[in-house]
C-alpha positions as CSV (number, residue, x, y, z in Angstrom):
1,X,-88.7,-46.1,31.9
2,X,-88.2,-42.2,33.0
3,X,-87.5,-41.4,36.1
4,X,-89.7,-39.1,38.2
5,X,-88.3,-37.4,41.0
6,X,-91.0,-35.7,43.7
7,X,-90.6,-32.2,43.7
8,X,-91.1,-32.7,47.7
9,X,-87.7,-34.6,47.5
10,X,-85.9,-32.1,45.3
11,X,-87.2,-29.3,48.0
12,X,-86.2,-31.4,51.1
13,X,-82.8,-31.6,49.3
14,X,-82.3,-28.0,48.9
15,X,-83.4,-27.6,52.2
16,X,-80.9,-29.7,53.5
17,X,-78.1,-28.2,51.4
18,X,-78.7,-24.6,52.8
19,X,-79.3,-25.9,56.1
20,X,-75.7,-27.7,55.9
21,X,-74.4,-24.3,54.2
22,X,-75.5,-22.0,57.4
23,X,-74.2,-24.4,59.8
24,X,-70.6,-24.8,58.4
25,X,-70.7,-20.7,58.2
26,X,-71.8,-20.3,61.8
27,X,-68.9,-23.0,62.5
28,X,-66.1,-21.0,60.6
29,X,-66.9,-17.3,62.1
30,X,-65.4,-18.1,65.0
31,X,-62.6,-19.7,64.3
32,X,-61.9,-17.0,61.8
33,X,-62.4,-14.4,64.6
34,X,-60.2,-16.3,67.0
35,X,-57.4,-16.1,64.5
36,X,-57.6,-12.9,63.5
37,X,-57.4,-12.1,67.4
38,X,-54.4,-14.2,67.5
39,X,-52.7,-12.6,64.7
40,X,-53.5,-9.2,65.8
41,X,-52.3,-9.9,69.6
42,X,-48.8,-10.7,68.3
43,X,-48.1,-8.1,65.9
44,X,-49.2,-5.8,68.7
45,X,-46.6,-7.5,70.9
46,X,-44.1,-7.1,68.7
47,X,-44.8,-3.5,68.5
48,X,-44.2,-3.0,72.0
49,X,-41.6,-5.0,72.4
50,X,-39.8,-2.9,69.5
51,X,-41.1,-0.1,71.5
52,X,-39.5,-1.2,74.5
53,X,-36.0,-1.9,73.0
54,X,-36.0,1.5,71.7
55,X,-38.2,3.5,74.9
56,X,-35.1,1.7,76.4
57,X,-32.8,4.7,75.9
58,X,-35.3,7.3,76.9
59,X,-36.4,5.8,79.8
60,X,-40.3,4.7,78.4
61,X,-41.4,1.1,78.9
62,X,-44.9,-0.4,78.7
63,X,-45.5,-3.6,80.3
64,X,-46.4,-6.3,77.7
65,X,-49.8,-8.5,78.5
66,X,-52.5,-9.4,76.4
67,X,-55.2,-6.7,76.7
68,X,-52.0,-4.0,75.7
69,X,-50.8,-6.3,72.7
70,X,-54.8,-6.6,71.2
71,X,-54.8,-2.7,71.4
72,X,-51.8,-2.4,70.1
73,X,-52.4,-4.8,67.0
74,X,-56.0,-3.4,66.3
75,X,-55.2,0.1,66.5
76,X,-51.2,0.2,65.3
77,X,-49.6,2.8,65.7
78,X,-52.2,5.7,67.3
79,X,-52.8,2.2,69.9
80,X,-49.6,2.1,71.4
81,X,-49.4,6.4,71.3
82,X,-52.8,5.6,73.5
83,X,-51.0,3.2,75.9
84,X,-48.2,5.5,76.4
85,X,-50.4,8.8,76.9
86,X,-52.4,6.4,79.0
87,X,-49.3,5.0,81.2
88,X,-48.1,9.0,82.0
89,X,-51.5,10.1,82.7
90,X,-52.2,7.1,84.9
């Protein structure tokens, strides 16, 4: 009565398992990446905005849109010092 397992079958298992494993990674990345854009975008937006509510009394304003608000939130602070020195020279 002992059981015998194929050591074909036990291989096509642990095939299958890493097989599942590297497509449910491939399937998070993005999503990850996506979020982590998100989350980035608004903080940069909020630093503008904060920048514009206080620019407000010296006369500097930076227009708000998404390609300033991602450079903003990766970069911090030396991004929105970029979008400024790039707003005077431009």
């Amino acid at each position: 009565m002992g059981i015998s397992i194929d050591f074909s079958v036990v291989l096509a298992y642990a095939f299958g398992l890493l097989l599942l494993y590297i497509v449910g990674w491939l399937l998070v990345m993005p999503l990850k990446f996506i979020l982590r854009l998100l989350y980035n975008g608004i903080i940069g937006g909020l630093m503008l905005w904060i920048l514009n509510l206080a620019g407000g009394f010296f006369n500097v304003q930076v227009v708000i849109n998404p390609v300033t608000a991602l450079i903003a939130g990766f970069l911090g602070i030396p991004g929105v010092l970029l979008i400024l020195v790039l707003q005077h020279i431009l």
